[in-house]
PDB file of the backbone (N, CA, C, O) and the ligand in Angstrom, with CONECT records:
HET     ZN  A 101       1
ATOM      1  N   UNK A   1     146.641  12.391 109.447  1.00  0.00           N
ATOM      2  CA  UNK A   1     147.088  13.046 110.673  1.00  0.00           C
ATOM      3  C   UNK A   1     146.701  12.170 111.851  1.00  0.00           C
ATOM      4  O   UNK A   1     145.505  11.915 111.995  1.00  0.00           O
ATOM      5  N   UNK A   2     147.509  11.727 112.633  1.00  0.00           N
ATOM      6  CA  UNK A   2     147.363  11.077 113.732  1.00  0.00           C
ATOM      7  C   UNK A   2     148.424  11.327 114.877  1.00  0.00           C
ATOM      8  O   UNK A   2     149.491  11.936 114.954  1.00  0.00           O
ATOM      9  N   UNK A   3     147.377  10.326 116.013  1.00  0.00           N
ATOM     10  CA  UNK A   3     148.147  11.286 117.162  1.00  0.00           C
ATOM     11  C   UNK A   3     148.817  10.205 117.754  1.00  0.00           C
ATOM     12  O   UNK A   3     148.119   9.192 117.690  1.00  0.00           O
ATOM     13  N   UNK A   4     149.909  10.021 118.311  1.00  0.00           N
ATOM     14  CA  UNK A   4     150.869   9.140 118.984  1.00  0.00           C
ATOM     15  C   UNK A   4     150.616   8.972 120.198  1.00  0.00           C
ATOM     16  O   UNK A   4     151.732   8.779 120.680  1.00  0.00           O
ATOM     17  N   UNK A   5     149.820   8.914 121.083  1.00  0.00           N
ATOM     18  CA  UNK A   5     149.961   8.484 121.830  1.00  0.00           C
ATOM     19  C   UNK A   5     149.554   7.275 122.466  1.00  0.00           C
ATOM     20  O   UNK A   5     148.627   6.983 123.223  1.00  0.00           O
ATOM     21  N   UNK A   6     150.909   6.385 121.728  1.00  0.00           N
ATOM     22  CA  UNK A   6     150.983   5.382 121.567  1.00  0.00           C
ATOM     23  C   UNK A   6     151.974   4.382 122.299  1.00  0.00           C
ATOM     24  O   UNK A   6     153.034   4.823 122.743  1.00  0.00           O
ATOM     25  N   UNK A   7     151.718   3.346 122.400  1.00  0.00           N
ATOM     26  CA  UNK A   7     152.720   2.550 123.528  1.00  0.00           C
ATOM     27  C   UNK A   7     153.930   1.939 122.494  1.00  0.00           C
ATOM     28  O   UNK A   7     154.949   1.653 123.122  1.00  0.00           O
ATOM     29  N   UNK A   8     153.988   1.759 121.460  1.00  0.00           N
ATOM     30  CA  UNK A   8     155.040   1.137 120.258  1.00  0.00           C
ATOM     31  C   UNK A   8     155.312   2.425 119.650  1.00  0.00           C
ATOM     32  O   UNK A   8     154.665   3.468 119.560  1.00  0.00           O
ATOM     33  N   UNK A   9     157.062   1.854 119.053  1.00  0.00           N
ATOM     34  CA  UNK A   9     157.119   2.958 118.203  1.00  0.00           C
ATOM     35  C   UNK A   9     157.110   2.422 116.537  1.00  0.00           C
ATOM     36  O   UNK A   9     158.037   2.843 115.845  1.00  0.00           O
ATOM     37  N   UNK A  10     156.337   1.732 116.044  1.00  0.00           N
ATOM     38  CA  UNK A  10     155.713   1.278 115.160  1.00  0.00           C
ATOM     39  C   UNK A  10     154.465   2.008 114.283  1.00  0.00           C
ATOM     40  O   UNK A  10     153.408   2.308 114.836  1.00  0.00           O
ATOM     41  N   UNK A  11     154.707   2.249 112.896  1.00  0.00           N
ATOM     42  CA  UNK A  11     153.608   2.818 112.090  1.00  0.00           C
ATOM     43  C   UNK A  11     152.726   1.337 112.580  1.00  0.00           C
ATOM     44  O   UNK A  11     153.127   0.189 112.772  1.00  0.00           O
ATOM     45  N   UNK A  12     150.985   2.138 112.701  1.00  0.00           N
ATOM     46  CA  UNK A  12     149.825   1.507 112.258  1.00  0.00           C
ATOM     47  C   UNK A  12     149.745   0.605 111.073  1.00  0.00           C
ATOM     48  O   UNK A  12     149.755  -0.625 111.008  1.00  0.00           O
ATOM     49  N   UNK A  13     149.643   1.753 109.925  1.00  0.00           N
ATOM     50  CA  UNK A  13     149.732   1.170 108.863  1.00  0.00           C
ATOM     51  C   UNK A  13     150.482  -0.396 107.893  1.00  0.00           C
ATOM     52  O   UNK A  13     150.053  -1.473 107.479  1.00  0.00           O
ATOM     53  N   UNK A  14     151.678   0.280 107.906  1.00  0.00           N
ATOM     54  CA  UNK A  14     152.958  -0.582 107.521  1.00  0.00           C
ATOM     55  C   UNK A  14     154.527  -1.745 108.678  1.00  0.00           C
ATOM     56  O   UNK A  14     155.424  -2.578 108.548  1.00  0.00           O
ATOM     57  N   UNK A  15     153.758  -0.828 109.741  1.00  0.00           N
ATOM     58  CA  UNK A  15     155.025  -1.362 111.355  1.00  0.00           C
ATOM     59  C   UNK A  15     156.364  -1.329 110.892  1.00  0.00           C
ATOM     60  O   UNK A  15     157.208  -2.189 111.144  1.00  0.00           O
ATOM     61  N   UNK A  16     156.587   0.011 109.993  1.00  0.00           N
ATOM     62  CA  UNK A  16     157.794   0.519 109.620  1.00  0.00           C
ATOM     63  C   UNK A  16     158.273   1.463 110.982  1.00  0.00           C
ATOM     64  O   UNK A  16     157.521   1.974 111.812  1.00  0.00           O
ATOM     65  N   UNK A  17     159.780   1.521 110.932  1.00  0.00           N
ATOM     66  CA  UNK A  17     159.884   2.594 112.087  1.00  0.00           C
ATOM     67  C   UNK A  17     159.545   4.101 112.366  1.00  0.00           C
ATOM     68  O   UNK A  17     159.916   5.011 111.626  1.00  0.00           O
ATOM     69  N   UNK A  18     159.161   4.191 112.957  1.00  0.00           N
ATOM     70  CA  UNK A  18     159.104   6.065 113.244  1.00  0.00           C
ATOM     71  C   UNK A  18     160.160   6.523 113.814  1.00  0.00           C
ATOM     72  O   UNK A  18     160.694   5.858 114.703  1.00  0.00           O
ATOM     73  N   UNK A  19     160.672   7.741 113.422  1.00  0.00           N
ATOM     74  CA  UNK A  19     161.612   8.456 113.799  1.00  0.00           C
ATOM     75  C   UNK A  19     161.219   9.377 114.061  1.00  0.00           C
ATOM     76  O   UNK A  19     160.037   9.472 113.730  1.00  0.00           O
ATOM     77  N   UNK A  20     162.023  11.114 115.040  1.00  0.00           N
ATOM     78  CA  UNK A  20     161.425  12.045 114.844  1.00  0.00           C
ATOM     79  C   UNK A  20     161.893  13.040 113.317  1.00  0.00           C
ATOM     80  O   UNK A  20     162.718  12.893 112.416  1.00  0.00           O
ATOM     81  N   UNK A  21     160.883  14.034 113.654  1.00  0.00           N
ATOM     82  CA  UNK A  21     161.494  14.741 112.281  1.00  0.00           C
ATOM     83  C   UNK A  21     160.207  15.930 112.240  1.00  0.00           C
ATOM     84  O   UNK A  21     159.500  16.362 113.151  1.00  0.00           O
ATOM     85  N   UNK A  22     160.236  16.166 111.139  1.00  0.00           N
ATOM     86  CA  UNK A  22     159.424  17.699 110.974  1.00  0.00           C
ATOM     87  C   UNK A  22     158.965  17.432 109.829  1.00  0.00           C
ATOM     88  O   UNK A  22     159.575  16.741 109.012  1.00  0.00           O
ATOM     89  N   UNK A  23     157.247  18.217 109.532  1.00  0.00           N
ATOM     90  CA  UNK A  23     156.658  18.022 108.240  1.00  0.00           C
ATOM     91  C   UNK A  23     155.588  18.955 108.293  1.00  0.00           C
ATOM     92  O   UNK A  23     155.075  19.501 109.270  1.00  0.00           O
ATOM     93  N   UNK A  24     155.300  19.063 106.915  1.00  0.00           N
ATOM     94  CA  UNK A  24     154.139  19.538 107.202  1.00  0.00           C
ATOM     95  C   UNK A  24     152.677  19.338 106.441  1.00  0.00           C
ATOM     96  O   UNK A  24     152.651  18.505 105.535  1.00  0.00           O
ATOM     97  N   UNK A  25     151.718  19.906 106.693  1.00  0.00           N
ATOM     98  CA  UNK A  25     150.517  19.411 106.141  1.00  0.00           C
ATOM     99  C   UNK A  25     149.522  20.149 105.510  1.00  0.00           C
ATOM    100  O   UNK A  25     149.476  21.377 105.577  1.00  0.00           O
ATOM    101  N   UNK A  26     148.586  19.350 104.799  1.00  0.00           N
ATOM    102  CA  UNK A  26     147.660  20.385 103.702  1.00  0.00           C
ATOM    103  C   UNK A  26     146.269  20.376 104.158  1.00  0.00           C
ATOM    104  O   UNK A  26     145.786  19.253 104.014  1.00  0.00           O
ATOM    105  N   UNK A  27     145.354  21.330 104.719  1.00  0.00           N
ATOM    106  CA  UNK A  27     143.955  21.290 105.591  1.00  0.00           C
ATOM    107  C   UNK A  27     143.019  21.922 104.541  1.00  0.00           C
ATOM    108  O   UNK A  27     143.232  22.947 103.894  1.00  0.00           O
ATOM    109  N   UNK A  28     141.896  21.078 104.494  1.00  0.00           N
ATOM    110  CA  UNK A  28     140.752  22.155 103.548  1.00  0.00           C
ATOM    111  C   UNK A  28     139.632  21.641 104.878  1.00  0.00           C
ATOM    112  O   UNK A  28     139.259  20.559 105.332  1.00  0.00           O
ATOM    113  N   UNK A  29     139.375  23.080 105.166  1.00  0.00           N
ATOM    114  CA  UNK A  29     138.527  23.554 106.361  1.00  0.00           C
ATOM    115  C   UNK A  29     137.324  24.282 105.535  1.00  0.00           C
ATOM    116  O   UNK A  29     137.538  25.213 104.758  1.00  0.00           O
ATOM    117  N   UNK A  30     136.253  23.836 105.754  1.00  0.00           N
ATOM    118  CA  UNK A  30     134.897  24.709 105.751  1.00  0.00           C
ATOM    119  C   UNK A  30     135.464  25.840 104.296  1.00  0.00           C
ATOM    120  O   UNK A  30     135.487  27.068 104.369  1.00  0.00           O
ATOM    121  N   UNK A  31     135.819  25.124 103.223  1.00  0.00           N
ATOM    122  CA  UNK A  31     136.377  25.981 101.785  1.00  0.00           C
ATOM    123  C   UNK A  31     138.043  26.944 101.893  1.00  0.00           C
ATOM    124  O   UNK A  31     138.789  27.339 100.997  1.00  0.00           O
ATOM    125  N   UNK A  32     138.109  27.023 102.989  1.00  0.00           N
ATOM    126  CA  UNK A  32     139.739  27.516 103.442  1.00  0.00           C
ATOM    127  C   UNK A  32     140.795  26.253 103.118  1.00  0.00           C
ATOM    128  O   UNK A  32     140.629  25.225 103.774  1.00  0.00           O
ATOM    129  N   UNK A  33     141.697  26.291 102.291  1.00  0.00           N
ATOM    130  CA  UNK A  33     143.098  25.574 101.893  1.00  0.00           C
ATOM    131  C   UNK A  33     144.077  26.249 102.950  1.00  0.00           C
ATOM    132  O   UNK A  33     144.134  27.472 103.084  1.00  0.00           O
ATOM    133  N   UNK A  34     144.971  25.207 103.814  1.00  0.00           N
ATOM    134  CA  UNK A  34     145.729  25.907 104.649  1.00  0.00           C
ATOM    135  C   UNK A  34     146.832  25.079 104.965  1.00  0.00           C
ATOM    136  O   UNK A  34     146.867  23.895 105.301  1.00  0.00           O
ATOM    137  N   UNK A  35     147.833  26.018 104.776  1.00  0.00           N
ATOM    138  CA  UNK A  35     149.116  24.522 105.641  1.00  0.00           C
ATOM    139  C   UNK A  35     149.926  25.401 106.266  1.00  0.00           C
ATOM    140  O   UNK A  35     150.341  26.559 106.272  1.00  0.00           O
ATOM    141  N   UNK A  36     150.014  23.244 107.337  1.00  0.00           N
ATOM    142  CA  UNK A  36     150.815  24.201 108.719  1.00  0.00           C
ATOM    143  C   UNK A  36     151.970  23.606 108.252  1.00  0.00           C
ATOM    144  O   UNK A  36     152.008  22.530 107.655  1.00  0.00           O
ATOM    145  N   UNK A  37     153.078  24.436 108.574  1.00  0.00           N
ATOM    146  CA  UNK A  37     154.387  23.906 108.263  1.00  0.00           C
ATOM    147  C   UNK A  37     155.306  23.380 109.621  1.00  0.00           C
ATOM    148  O   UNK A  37     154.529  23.271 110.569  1.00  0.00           O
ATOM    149  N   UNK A  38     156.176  23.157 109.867  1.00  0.00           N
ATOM    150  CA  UNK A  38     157.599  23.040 111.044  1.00  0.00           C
ATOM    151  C   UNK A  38     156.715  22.342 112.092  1.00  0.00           C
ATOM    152  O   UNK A  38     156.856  22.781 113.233  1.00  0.00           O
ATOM    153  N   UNK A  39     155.596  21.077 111.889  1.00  0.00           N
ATOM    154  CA  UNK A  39     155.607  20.577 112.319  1.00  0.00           C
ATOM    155  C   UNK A  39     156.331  19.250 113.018  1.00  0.00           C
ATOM    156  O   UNK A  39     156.579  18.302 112.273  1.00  0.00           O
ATOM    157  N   UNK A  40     156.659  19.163 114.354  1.00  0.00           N
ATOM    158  CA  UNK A  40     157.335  18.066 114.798  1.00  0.00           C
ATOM    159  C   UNK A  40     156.416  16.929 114.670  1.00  0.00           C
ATOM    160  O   UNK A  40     155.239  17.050 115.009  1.00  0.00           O
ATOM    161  N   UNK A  41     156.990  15.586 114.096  1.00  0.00           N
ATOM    162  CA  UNK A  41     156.378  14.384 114.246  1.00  0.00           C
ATOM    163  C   UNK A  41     157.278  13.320 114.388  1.00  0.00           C
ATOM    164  O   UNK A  41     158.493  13.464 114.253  1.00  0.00           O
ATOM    165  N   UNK A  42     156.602  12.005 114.717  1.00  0.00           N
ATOM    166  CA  UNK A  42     157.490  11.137 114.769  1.00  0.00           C
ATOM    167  C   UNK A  42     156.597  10.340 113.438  1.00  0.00           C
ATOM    168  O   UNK A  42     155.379  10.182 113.522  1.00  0.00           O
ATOM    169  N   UNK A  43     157.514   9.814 112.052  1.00  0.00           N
ATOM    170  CA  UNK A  43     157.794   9.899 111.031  1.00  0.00           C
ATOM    171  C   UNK A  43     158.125   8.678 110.600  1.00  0.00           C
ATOM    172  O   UNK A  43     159.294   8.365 110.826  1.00  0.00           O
ATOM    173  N   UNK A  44     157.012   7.363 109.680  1.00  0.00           N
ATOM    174  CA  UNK A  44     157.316   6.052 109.343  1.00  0.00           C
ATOM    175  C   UNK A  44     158.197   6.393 108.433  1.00  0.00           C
ATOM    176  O   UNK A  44     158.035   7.339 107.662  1.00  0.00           O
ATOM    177  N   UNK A  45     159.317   5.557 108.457  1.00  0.00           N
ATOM    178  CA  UNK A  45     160.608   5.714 107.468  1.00  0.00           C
ATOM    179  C   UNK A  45     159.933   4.616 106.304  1.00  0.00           C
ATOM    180  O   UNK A  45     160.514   4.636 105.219  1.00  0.00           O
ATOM    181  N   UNK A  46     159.157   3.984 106.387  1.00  0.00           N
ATOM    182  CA  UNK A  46     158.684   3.429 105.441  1.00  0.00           C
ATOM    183  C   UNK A  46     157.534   4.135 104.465  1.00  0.00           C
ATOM    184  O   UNK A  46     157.729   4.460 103.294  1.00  0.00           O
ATOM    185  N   UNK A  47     156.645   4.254 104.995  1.00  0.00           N
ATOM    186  CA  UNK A  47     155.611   4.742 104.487  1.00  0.00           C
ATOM    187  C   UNK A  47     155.772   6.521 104.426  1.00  0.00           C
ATOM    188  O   UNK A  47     155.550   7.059 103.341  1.00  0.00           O
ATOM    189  N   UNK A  48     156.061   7.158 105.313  1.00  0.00           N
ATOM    190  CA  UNK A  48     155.710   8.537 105.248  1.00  0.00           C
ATOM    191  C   UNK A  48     154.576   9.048 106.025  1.00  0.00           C
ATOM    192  O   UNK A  48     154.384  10.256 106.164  1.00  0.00           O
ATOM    193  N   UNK A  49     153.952   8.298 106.445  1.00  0.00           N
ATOM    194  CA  UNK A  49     152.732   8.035 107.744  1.00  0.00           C
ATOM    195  C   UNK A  49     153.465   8.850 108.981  1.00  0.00           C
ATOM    196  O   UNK A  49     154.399   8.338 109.598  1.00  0.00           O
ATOM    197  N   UNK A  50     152.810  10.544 109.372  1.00  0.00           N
ATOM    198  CA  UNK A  50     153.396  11.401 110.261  1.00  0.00           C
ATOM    199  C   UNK A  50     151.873  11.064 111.276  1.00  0.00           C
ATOM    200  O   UNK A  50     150.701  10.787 111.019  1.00  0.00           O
ATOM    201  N   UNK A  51     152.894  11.327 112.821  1.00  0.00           N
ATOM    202  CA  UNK A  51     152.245  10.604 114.078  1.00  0.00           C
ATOM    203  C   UNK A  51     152.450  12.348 115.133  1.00  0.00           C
ATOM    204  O   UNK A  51     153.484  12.688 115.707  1.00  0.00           O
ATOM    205  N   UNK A  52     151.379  12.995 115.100  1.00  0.00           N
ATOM    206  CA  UNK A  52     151.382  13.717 115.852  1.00  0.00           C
ATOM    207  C   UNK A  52     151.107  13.197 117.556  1.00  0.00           C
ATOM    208  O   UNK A  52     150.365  12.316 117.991  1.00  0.00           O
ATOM    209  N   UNK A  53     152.205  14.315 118.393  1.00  0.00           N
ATOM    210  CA  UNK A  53     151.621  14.635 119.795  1.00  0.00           C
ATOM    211  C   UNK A  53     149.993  14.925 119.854  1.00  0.00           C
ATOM    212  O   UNK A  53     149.261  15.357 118.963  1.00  0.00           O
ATOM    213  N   UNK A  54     149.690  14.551 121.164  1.00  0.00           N
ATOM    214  CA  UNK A  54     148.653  15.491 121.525  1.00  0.00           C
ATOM    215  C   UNK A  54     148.431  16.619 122.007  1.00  0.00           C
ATOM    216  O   UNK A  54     147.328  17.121 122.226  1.00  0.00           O
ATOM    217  N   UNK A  55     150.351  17.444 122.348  1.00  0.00           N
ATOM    218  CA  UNK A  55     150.040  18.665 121.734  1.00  0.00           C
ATOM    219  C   UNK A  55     150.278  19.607 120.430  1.00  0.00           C
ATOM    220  O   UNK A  55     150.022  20.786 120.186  1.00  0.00           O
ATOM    221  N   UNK A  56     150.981  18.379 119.588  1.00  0.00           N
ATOM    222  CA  UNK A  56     150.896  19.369 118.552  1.00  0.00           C
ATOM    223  C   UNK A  56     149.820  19.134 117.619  1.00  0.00           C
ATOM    224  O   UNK A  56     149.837  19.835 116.608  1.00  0.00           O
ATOM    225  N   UNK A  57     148.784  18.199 117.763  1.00  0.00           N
ATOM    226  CA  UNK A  57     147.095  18.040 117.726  1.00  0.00           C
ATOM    227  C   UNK A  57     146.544  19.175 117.769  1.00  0.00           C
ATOM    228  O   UNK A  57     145.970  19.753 116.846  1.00  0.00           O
ATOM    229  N   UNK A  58     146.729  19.586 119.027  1.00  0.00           N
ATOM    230  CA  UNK A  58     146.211  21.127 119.973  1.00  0.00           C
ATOM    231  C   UNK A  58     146.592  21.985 118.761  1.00  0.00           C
ATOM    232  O   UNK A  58     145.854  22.375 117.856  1.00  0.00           O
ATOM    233  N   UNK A  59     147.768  22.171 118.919  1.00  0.00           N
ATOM    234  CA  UNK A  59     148.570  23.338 118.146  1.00  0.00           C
ATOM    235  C   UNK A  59     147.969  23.624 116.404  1.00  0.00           C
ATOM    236  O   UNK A  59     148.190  24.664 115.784  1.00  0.00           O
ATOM    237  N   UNK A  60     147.252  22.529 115.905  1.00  0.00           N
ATOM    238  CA  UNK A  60     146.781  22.000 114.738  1.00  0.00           C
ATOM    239  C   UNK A  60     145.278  22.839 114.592  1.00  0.00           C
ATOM    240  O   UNK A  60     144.804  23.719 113.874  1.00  0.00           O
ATOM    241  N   UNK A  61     144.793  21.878 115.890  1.00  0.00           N
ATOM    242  CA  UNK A  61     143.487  22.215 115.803  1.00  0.00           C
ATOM    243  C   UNK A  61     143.358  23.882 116.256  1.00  0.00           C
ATOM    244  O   UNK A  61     142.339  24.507 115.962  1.00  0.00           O
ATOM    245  N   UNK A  62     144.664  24.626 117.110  1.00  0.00           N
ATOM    246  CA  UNK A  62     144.091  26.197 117.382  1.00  0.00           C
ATOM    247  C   UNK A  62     144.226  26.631 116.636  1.00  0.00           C
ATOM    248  O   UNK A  62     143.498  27.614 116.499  1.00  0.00           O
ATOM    249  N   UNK A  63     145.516  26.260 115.166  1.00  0.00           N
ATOM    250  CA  UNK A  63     145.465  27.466 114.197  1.00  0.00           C
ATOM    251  C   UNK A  63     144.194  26.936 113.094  1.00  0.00           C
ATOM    252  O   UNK A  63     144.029  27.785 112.217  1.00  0.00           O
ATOM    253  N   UNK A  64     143.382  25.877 112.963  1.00  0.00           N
ATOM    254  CA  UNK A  64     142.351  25.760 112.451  1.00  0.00           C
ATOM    255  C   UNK A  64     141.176  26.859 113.269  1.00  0.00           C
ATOM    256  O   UNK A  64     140.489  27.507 112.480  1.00  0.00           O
ATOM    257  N   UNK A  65     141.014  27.008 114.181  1.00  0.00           N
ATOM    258  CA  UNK A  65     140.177  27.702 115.166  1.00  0.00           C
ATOM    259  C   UNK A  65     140.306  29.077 114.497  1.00  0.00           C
ATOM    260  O   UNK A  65     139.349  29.693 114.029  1.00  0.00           O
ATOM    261  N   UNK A  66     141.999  29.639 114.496  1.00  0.00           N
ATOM    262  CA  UNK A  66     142.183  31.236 114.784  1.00  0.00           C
ATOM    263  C   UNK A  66     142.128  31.403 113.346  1.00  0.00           C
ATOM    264  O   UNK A  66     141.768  32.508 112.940  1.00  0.00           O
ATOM    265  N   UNK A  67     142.346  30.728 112.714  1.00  0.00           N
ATOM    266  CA  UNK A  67     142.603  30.923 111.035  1.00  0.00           C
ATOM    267  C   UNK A  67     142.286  32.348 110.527  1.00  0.00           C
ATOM    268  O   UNK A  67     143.081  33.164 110.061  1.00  0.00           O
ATOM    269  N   UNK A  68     140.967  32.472 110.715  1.00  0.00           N
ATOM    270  CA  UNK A  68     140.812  33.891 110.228  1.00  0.00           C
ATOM    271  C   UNK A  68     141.442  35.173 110.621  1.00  0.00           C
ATOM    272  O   UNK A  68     141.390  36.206 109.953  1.00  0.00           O
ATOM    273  N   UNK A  69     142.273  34.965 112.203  1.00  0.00           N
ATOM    274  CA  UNK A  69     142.819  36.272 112.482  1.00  0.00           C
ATOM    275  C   UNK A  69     144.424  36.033 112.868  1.00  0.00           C
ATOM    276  O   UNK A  69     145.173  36.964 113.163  1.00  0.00           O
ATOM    277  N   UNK A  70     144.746  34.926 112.829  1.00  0.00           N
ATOM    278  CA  UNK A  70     146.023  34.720 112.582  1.00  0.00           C
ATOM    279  C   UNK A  70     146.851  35.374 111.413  1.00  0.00           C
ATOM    280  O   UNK A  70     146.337  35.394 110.295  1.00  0.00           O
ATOM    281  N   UNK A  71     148.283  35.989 111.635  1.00  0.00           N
ATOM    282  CA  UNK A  71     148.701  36.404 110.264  1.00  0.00           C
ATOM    283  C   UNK A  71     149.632  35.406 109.837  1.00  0.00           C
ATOM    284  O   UNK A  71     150.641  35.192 110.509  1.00  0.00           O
ATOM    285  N   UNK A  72     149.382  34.752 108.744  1.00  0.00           N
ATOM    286  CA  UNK A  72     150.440  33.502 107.713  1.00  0.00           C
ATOM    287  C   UNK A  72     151.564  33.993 107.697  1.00  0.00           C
ATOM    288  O   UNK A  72     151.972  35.152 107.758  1.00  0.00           O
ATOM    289  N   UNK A  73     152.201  32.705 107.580  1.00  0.00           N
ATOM    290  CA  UNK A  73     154.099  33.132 107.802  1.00  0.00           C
ATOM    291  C   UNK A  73     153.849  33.625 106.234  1.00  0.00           C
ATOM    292  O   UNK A  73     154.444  34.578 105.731  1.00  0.00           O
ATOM    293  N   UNK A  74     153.074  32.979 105.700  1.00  0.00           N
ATOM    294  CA  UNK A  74     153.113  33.586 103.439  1.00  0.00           C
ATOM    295  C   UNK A  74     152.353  32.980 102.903  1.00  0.00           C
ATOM    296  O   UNK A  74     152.073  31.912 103.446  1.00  0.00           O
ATOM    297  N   UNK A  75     151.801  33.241 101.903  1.00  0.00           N
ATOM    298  CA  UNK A  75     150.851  32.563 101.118  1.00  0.00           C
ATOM    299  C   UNK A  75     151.609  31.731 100.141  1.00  0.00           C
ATOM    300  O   UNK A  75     152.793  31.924  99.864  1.00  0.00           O
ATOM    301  N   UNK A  76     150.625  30.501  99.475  1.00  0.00           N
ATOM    302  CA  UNK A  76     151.781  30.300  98.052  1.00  0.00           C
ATOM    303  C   UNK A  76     150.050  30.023  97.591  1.00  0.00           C
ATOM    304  O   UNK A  76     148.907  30.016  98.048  1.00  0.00           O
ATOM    305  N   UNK A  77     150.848  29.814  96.340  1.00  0.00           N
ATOM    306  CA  UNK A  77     149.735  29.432  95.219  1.00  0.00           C
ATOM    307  C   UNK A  77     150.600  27.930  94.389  1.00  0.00           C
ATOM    308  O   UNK A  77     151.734  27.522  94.135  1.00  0.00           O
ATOM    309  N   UNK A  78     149.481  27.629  94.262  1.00  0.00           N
ATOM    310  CA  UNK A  78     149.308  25.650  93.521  1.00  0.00           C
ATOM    311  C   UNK A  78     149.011  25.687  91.913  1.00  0.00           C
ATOM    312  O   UNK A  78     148.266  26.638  91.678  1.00  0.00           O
ATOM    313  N   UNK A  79     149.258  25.161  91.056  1.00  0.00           N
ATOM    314  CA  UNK A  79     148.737  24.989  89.536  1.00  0.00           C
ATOM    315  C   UNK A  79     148.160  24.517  90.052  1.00  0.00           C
ATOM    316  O   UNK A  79     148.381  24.249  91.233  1.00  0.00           O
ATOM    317  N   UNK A  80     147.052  24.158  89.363  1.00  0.00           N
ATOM    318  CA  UNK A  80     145.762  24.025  88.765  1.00  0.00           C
ATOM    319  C   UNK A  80     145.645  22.874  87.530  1.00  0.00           C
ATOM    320  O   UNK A  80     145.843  23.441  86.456  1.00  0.00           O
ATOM    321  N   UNK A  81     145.336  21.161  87.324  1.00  0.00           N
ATOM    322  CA  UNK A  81     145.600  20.733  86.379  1.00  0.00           C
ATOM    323  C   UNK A  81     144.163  20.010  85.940  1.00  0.00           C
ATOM    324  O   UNK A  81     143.358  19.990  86.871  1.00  0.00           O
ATOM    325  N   UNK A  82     143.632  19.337  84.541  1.00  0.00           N
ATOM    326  CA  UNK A  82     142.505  18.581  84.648  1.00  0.00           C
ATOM    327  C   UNK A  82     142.746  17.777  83.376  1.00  0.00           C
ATOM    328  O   UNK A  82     143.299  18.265  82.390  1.00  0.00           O
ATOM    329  N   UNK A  83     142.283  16.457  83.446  1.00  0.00           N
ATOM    330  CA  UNK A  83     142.287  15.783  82.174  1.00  0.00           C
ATOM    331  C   UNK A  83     142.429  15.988  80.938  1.00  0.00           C
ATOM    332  O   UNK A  83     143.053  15.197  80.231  1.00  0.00           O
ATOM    333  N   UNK A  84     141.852  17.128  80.460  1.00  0.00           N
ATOM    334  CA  UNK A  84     141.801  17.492  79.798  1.00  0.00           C
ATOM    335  C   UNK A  84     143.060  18.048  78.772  1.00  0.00           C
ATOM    336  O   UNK A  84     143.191  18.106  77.549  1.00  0.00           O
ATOM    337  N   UNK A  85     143.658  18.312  79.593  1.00  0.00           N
ATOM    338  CA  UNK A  85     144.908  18.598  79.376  1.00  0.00           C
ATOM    339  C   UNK A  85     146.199  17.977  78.932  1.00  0.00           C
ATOM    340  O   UNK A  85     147.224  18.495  78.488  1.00  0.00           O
ATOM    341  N   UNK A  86     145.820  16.509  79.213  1.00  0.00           N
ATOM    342  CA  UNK A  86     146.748  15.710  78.861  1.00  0.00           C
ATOM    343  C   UNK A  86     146.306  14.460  77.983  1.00  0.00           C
ATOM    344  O   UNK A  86     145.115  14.203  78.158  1.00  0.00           O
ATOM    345  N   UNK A  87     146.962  13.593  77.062  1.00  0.00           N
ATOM    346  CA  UNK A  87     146.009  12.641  76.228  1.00  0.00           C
ATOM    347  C   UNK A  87     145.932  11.384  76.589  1.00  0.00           C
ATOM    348  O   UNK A  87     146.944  10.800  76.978  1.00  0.00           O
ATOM    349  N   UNK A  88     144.561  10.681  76.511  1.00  0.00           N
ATOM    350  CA  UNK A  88     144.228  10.481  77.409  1.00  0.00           C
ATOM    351  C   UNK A  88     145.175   8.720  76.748  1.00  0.00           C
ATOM    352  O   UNK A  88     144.889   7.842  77.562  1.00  0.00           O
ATOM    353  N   UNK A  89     145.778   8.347  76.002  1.00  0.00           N
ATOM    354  CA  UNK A  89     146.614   7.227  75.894  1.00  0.00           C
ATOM    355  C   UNK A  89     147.763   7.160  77.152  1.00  0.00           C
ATOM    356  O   UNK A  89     148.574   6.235  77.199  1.00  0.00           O
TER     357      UNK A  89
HETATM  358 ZN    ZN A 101     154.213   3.252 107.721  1.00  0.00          ZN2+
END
């Protein structure tokens, strides 16, 4: 997660282009799993490297803040996988 405010429109990483676009992201806060979705970013077409505003930083960091009394657009649930499970050749 990073913030754009930046003088190029060049990824850090790779100096692939950024475009805008929408994404979203996966937060593990103090044992809370949380994602924000319909985030706007501007978006390395190379890499996948998303470049937040500094206000949608803000917007990031308040629903990390309100988390507990905010109501979720929905929950989902993730499998669950471990080595074990698969062989190991
Ligand atoms: Zn990149």
């Amino acid at each position: 997660m990073r913030r754009t405010d930046r003088a190029n429109d060049l990824c850090d990483f790779c100096s692939g282009a950024l475009h805008e676009g929408v994404t979203e992201i996966e937060l593990r806060v103090e044992g809370d799993w949380l994602i924000c979705e319909n985030l706007p970013a501007q978006i390395c077409q190379q890499c996948g490297e998303a470049y937040f505003s500094a206000k949608v930083t803000h917007q990031i960091d308040e629903i990390i803040a309100k988390r507990k009394e905010l109501k979720p657009l929905r929950y989902e649930t993730a499998p669950v996988f471990s080595p074990a499970l698969v062989s190991s050749q």
